[in-house]
C-alpha positions in Angstrom: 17.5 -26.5 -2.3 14.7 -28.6 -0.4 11.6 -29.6 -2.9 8.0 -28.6 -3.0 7.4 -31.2 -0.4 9.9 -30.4 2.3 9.1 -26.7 1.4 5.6 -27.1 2.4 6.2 -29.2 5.7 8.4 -27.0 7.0 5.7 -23.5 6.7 3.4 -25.7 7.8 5.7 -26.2 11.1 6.6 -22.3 10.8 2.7 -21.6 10.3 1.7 -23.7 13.8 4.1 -22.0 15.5 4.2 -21.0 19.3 1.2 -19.3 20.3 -0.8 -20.6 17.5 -3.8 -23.5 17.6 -3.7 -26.5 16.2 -5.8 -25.4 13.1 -3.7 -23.1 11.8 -0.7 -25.5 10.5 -3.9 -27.9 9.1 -4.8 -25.0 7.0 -1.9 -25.6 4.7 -1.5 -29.1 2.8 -4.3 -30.0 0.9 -5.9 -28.6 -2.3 -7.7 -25.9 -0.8 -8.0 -24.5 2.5 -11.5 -24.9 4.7 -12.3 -21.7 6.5 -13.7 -22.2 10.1 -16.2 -19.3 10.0 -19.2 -18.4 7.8 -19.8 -14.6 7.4 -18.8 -11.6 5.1 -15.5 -10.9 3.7 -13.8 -8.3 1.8 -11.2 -10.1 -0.6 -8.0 -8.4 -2.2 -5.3 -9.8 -4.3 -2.3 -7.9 -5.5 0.4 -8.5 -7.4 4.5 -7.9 -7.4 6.4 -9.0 -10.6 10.4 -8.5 -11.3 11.1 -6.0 -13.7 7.6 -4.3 -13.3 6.6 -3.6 -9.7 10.4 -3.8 -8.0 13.7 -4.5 -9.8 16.0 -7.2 -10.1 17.5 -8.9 -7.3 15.2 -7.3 -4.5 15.4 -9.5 -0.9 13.1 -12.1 -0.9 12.1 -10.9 2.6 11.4 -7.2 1.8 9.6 -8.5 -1.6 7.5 -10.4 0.9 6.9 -7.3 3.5 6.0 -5.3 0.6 4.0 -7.3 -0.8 1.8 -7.6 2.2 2.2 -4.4 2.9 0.1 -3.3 -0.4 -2.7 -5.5 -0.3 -3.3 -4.8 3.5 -3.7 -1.5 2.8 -6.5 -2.3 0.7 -8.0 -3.8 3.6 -7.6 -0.8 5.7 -9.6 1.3 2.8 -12.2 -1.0 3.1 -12.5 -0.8 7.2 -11.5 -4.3 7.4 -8.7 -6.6 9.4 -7.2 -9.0 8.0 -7.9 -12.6 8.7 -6.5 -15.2 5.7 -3.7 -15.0 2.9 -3.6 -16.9 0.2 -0.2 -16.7 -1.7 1.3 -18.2 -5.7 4.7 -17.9 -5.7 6.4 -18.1 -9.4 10.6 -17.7 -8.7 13.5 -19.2 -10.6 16.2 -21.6 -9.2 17.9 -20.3 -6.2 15.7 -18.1 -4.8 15.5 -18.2 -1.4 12.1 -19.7 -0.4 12.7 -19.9 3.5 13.8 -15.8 3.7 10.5 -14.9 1.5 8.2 -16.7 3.8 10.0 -16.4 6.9 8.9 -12.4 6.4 5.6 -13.5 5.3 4.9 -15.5 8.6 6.5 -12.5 10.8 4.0 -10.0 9.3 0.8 -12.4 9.6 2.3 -13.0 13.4 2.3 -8.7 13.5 -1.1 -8.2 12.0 -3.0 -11.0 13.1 -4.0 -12.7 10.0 -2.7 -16.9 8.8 -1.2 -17.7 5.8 -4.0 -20.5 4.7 -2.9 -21.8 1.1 -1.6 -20.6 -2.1 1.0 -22.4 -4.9 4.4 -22.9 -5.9 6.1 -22.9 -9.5 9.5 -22.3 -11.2 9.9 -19.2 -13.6 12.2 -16.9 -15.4 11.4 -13.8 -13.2 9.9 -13.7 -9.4 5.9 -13.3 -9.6 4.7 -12.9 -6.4 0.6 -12.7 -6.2 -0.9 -12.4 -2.6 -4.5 -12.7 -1.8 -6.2 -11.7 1.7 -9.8 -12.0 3.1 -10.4 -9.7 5.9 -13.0 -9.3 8.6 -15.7 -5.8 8.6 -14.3 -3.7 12.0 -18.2 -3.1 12.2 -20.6 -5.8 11.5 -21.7 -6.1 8.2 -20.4 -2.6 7.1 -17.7 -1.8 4.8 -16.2 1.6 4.0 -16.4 2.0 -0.2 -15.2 4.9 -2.5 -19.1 5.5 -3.8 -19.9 7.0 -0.3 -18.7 10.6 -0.4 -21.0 13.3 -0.4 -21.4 17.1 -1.3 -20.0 19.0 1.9 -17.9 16.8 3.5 -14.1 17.5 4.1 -11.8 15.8 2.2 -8.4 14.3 4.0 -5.1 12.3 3.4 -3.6 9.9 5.8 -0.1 11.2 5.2 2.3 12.5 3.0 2.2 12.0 -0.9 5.2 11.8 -3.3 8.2 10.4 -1.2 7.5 6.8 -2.7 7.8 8.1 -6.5 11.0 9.6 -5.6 12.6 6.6 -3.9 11.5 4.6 -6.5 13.0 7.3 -9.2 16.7 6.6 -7.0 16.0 2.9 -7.1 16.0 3.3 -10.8 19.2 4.9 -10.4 20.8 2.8 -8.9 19.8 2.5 -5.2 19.9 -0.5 -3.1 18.8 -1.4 0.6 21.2 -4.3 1.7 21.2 -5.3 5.5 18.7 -2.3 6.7 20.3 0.0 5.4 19.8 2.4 2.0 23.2 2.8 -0.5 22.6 5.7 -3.1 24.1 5.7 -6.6 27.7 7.3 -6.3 25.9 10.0 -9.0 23.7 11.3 -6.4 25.7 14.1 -5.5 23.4 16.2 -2.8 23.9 17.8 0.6 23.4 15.5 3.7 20.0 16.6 4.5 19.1 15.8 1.1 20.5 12.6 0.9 18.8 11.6 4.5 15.6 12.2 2.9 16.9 10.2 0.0 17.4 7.3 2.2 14.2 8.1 4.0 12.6 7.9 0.7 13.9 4.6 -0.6 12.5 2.9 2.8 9.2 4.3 2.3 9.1 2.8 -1.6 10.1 -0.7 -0.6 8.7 -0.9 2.9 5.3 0.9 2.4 3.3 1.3 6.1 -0.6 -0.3 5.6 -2.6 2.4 7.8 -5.1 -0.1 9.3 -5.5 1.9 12.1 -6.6 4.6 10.8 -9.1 2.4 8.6 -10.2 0.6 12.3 -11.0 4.5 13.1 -13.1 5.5 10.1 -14.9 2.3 10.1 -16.4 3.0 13.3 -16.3 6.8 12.8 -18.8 5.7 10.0 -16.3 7.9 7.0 -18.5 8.7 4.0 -15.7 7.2 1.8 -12.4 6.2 1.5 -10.0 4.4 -1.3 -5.6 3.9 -0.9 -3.7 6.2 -3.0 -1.7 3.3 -4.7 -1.5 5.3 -8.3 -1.0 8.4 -7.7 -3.3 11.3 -6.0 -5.1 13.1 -8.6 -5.8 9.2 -10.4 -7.7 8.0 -7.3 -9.4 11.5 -5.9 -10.4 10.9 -9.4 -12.0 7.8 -9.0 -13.4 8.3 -5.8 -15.4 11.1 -7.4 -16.6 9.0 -9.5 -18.0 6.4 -7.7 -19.6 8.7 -5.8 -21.1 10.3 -8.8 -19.8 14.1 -6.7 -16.9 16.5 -7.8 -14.2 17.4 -5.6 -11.5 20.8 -4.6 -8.5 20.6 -2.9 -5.7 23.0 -1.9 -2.5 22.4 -3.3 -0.7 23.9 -0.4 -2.1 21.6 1.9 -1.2 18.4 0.5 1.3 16.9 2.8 4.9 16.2 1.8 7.7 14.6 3.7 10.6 16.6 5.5 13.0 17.6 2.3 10.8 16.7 0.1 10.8 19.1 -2.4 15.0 19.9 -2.1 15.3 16.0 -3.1 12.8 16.4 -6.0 15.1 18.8 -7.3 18.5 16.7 -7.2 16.3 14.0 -9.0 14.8 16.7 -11.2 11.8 15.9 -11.0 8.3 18.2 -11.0 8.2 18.4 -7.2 4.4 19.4 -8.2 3.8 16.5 -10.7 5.4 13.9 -8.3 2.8 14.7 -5.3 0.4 14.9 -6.9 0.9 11.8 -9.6 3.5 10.3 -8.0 2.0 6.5 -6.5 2.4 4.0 -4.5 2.2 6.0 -1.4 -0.4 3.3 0.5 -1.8 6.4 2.7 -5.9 6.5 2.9 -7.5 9.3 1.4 -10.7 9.4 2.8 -13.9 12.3 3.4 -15.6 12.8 6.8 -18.6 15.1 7.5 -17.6 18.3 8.6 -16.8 18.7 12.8 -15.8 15.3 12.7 -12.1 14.9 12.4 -9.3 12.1 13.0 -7.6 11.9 16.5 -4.3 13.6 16.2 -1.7 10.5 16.6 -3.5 9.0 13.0 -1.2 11.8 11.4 -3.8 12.9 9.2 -4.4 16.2 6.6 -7.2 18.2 5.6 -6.6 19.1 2.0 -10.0 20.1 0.3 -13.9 19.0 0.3 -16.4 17.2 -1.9 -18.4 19.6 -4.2 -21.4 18.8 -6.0 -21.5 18.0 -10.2 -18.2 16.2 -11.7 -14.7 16.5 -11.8 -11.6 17.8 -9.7 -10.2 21.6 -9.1 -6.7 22.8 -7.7 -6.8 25.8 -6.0 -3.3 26.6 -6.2 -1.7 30.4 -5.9 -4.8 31.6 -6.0 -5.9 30.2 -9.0 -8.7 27.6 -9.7 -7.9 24.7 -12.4 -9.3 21.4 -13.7 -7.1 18.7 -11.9 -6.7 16.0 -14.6 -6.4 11.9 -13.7 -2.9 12.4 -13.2 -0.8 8.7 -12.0 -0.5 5.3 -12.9 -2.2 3.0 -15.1 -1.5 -0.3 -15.0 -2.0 -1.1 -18.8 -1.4 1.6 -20.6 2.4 1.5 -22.1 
């Protein structure tokens, strides 16, 4: 297993890579890293840990896809592109350094942004903690979740609730080794069911950032957006109240992968509780004013509308009912 050292001489060779200029590979080596430009930036940091975000013995490269996956679509909620990473790395003896940042490098070459520092330390359990600093699409304007207002049409970049249940399989016993998904001998479903179960598994561990679609609302000048990472009805929630405005939306509208709800019910799971609670889906739900809507190929859903006062209604069946903060929070136990 190479040192710290020979570790960091070889990224920075992987880092100045073909195609790149000389500056990039000097962005890696000393204490901190000197950014070349002076202007605004919106700044993320996530983090993966063993045991809590993914579970033991997860590829180093799709731990690293992942993780950039999440905190770029961050990014894309804020109308931004990415630009730097900064990445700490906490992993116990032979884990495989060079497959983790080998993945890291190939998604900075797809989404145009360099790796420009981070650290390196042993531990019991992988800790992987990424930061990223990423460029306005327009000048000086950010999109934020405090900008919806009364009237405009609420929308979701894509399907809800196929995350949850892939991770609910992982749980079970599901593994993705060399591209492709094996499922726990006890799932015992139809083939169409268990497609979607593969299907499902992907989108957990390889979430798709949708900073396109954030490029697009930027300069369609959205009133506000926010990334369902914990579930729908948490961050509709939270998007309301930043915005200080209440919200409605259709539950027959909300989006839902193909055999969705036939592989909620081999799980047994509440096929309702899962879209709307379910997390880590990484789609942008976002509001527009009305007669402005997305270009078709963004894949996106119109699913309810911004009302004036507080708090969040399902219209479901015909009924009306307070939506509570249904999803994920990170410290409660």
């Amino acid at each position: 297993m190479p040192g710290e050292d020979e570790l960091i001489a070889w990224l920075r060779r992987r880092a100045a890579g073909k195609g790149a200029i000389p500056q990039d590979g000097e962005l890696l080596g000393d204490d901190a890293a000197v950014l070349p430009e002076r202007e605004r930036w919106a700044v993320t940091v996530d983090t993966q840990i063993e045991g809590v975000h993914f579970l033991p013995g997860l590829d180093p490269a799709t731990l690293a896809a992942r993780l950039v996956a999440v905190n770029l679509s961050d990014l894309a909620a804020m109308g931004a592109l990415p630009a730097y990473a900064f990445l700490a790395l906490a992993v116990p003896a032979g884990f495989d350094h060079r497959r983790f940042f080998k993945a890291v490098l190939r998604a900075a070459r797809r989404y145009d942004f360099k790796l420009a520092g981070g650290d390196l330390a042993a531990s019991s359990q992988v800790t992987a903690v990424l930061t990223l600093l990423g460029r306005a699409v327009r000048k000086d304007h950010w999109l934020r979740r405090s900008g919806a207002r009364p009237g405009e049409i609420l929308w979701l970049g894509g399907d809800v609730g196929e995350s949850a249940a892939g991770a609910a399989l992982m749980r079970q016993g599901a593994v993705l080794a060399r591209g492709k998904v094996r499922l726990p001998e006890s799932f015992i479903a139809s083939p169409a069911v268990r497609a979607a179960a593969r299907r499902a598994v992907l989108r957990h561990l390889a979430p798709r950032p949708q900073l396109d679609l954030g490029r697009w609302l930027a300069q369609a000048k959205a009133g506000a957006a926010i990334d369902v990472s914990d579930g729908l009805a948490r961050d509709l929630h939270r998007l309301c109240r930043e915005s200080g405005t209440g919200a409605e939306i259709d539950f027959a509208a909300l989006p839902a992968a193909r055999g969705f709800r036939e592989l909620t019910a081999a799980l047994e799971l509440s096929w309702r509780h899962t879209l709307l609670a379910g997390g880590e889906d990484y789609v942008l739900l976002f509001t527009l004013p009305p007669g402005t809507e997305p270009t078709r190929e963004l894949g996106c859903h119109r699913i309810g509308r911004v009302i004036a006062g507080r708090g969040v209604q399902l219209i479901h069946g015909g009924t009306r009912e307070p939506l509570a903060p249904l999803g994920w929070d990170h410290l409660e136990r």
